[in-house]
C-alpha positions in Angstrom: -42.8 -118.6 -26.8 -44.1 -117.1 -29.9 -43.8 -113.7 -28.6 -40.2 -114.4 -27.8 -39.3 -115.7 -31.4 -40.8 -112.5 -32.9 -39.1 -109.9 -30.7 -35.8 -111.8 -31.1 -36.5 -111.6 -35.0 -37.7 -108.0 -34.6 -33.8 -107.5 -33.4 -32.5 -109.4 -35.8 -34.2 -107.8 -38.3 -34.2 -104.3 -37.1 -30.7 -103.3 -35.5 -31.2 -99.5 -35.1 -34.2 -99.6 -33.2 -33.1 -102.7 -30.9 -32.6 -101.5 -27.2 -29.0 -103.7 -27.8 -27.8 -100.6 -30.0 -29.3 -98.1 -27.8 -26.3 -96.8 -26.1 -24.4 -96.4 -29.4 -24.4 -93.1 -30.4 -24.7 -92.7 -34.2 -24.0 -89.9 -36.7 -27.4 -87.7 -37.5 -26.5 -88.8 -41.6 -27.6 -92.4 -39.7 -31.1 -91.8 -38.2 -32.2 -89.6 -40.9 -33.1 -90.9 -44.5 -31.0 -88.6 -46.9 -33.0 -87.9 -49.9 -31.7 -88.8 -53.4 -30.0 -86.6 -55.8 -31.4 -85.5 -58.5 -28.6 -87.7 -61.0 -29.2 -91.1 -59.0 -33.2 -91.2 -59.2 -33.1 -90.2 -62.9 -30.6 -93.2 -63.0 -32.7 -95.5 -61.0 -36.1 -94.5 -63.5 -34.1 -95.1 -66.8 -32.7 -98.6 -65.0 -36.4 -99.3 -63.9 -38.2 -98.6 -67.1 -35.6 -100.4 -69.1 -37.8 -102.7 -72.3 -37.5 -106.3 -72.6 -34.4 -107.5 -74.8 -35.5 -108.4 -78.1 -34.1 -111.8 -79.3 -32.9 -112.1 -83.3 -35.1 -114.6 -85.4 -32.4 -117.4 -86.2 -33.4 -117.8 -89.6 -33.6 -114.8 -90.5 -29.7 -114.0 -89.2 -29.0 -117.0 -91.4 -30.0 -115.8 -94.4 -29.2 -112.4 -94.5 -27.0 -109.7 -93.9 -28.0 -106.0 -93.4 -26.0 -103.7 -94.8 -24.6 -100.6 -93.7 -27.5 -98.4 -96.2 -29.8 -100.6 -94.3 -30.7 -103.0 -97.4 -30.8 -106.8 -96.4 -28.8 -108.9 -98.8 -28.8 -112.8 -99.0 -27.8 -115.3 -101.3 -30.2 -116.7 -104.4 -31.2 -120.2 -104.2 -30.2 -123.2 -106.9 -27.0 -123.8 -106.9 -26.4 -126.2 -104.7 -26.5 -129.5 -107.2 -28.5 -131.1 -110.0 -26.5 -127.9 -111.9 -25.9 -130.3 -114.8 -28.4 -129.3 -117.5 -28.6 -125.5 -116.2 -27.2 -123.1 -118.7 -24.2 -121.5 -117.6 -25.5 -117.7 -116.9 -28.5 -119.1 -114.9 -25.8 -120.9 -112.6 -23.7 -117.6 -112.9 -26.6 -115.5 -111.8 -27.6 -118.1 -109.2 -24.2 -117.7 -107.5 -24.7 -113.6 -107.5 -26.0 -112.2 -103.9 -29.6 -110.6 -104.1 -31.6 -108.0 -102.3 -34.7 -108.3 -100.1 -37.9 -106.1 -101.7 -38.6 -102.7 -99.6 -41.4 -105.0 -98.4 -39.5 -107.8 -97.1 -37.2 -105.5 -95.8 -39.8 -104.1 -93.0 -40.4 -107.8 -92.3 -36.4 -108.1 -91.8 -36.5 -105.2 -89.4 -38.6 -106.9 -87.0 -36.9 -110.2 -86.5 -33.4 -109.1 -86.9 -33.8 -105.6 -84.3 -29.9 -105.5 -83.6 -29.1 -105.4 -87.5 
């Protein structure tokens, strides 16, 4: 019985070589494998050796913006409330965008690829 499941899947799996099919006649460009042009298999090697996606840090797209000169900007801190005794150029300053340092800025790179 197991012999007869495996041929019938053998048939089922394998339709050209099945003695069924064998008085079909088929095309030559059928039985043999054509081989693949020269644009298609460098196609298929830059699909196949495509790099992981690389997913942008949340926080870090929060807080800053890159700019087109490739400088991250974000917004200074303290000015939210409790302003009251603050002089008025700190809060005026506070309210002024900032950059990040070169330093920070290789930092930014990394988790924020896209930018």
């Amino acid at each position: 019985m197991a012999s007869f499941i495996r041929s019938t899947m053998a048939l089922a799996w394998n339709p050209l070589k099945s003695t069924a099919f064998a008085s079909v006649s088929r095309p030559a460009s059928l039985l043999t494998p054509a081989a693949p042009s020269t644009a298609t298999s460098i196609l298929c090697n830059a699909v196949r050796h495509m790099s992981y996606k690389l997913k942008t840090n949340s926080a870090a797209k929060k807080r800053f913006v890159a700019t087109p000169s490739g400088k991250f900007k974000h917004w200074r801190s303290g000015k939210r409330h409790i302003n009251t005794g603050m002089d008025r150029g700190r809060l005026n300053k506070a309210g002024k965008a900032s950059y990040a340092t070169p330093a920070q800025a290789k930092h930014l790179r990394r988790l924020m690829p896209y930018a």
